[in-house]
C-alpha positions, 0 to 999 in steps of 0.5 A: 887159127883163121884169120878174121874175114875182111872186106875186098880191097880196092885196087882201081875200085870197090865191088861195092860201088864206093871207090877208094882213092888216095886222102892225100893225108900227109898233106893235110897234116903238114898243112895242119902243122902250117908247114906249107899254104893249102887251099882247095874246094874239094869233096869226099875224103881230099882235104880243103874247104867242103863243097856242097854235095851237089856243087860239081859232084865230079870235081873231086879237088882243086888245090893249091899248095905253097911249100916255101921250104923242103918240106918233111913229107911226101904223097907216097904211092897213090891211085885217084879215081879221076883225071888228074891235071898238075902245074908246077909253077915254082919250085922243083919237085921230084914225081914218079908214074908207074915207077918212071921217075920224073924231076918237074921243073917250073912250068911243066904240066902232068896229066895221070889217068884214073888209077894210074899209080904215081908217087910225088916227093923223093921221098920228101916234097921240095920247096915248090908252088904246085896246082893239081885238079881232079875230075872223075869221069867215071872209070872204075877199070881202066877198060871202062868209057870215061863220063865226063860231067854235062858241064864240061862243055866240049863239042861231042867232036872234040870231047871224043878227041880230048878223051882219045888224047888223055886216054890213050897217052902214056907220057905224064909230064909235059912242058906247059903254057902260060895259058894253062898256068893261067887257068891254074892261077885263076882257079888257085885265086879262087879256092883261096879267097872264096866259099864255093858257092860263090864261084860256081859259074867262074870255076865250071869256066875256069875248068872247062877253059884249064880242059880247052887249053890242055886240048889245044896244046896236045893236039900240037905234039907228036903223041904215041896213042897206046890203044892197050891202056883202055883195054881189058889186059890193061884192067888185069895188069893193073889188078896183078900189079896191085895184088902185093898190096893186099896179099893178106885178103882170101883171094880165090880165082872168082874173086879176083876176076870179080874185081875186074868184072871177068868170068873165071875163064877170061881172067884166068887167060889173061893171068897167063898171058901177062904172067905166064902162070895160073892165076893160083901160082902167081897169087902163091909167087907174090905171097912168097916174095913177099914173105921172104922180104919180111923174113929178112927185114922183120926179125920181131915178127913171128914165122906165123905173123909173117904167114897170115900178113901174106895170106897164108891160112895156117903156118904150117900150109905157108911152110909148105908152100915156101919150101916148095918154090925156095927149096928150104923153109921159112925158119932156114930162110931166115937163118940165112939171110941173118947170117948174111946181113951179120957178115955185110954189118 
């Protein structure tokens, strides 16, 4: 039995030129359940208001969201294509960044880079006034030079700077300034009370402004600049880091350098240098982890789900290929965990 063919996953970006990020869908269901307040312009797949196509094509959302109560749901882990600027207001709210866990207060600021993969709730959101903005600047891997729209406008100095500080930053959560809750607020007034065509100009501003103060008020502190993170190790750590996600795609050697624009022999180094195993062992490590997770949580799925759900060909190939790195096979596996549980109950 094979396994129907499907199209590459995107882990930072799609091979074939349209990215995937987060559609924030929990959000726009609690909004449609008039759980909380929501506004936003915003394009592609984020919920809010629709700007025209050409409006700011870069800008993919500013929002807006008002909880007055603990809400039922959250943003589970997520990735977005762009620069994304967050301001708590009021409230507090549990956020997490490439699995550092953070409790924001009111008045903190949060800057995640592209594709960088982070969490907000914990796992549900609490009662909390939260702004966030998203502006894609082009970076498909993390290796890739950031493009800022020509309406941004910075000086060629300054925008170098900016990008250096945003770019090359690890830290996410910052304590903010009433300047920069200013340009939320005012960008907040805005997608709230009116069409987008009418505050073109106010909100190019607006944002150029929200950039200004975040620059000004960076520059200030002592921060750690981490070359590494616009770096091609970068792009494959980000790439094996995602791989457990989409273990049932085919992966082969090629197509995994293909997604992060590498020839087979420079993906396969860096595989072994951040793995310390061939690009093949560590795609079979992360298909058995997983199959031994399912195996134990699982108990209605068949040995053969399980197999292809991991990107397993057949089976029998899984069974294989289980026994050789665990010493036993799939079914004993199973027993054992079972017995486990049964004696922990």
């Amino acid at each position: 039995m094979k396994r129907t063919s499907k199209p590459q996953p995107a882990i930072f970006y799609d091979v074939n030129g349209t990215h995937r990020a987060d559609t924030c869908e929990p959000l726009r269901n609690a909004k449609a359940r008039g759980d909380l307040y929501h506004a936003a312009f915003a394009h592609g797949t984020y919920p809010g208001q629709r700007m025209p196509v050409k409006m700011l094509p870069e800008l993919c959302v500013a929002c807006v969201w008002d909880a007055k109560e603990d809400q039922n749901w959250g943003l589970p882990k997520h990735r977005n294509e762009g620069i994304e600027l967050g301001y708590l207001t009021r409230g507090t709210l549990d956020f997490t960044v490439d699995d550092q866990h953070y409790e924001l207060k009111a008045g903190d600021f949060t800057v995640t880079r592209p594709w960088q993969p982070h969490t907000v709730g914990n796992p549900n959101v609490a009662a909390s006034r939260m702004h966030w903005l998203i502006l894609d600047v082009g970076v498909r891997r993390p290796n890739d030079p950031w493009q800022w729209p020509d309406w941004i406008n910075f000086s060629e100095h300054d925008l170098a700077g900016l990008t250096k500080l945003l770019s090359f930053n690890e830290q996410p959560v910052w304590r903010g300034n009433k300047q920069i809750e200013k340009c939320f607020e005012k960008i907040a007034h805005h997608v709230s009370s009116d069409s987008p065509e009418d505050v073109q100009t106010r909100l190019m501003l607006y944002i150029n402004e929200l950039f200004l103060e975040a620059y000004e008020m960076l520059k200030t502190k002592q921060i750690k600049l981490d070359v590494k993170l616009g770096s091609t190790q970068r792009s494959v750590e980000m790439f094996l880091s995602g791989l457990s996600e989409h273990l049932d795609y085919p992966w082969t050697l090629e197509s995994m350098a293909e997604h992060c624009n590498l020839g087979r022999s420079r993906f396969a180094h860096y595989c072994k240098r951040i793995t310390n195993m061939t690009a093949a062992d560590y795609l079979a490590h992360c298909r058995v982890e997983k199959s031994k997770e399912l195996l134990a949580n699982a108990p209605d799925a068949s040995v053969t789900d399980i197999a292809f759900s991991c990107g397993f060909e057949s089976s029998q190939y899984f069974a294989t290929v289980f026994k050789k790195k665990t010493g036993i096979s799939p079914t004993q596996y199973r027993k054992v965990e079972t017995e486990q549980q049964q004696k922990s109950a």
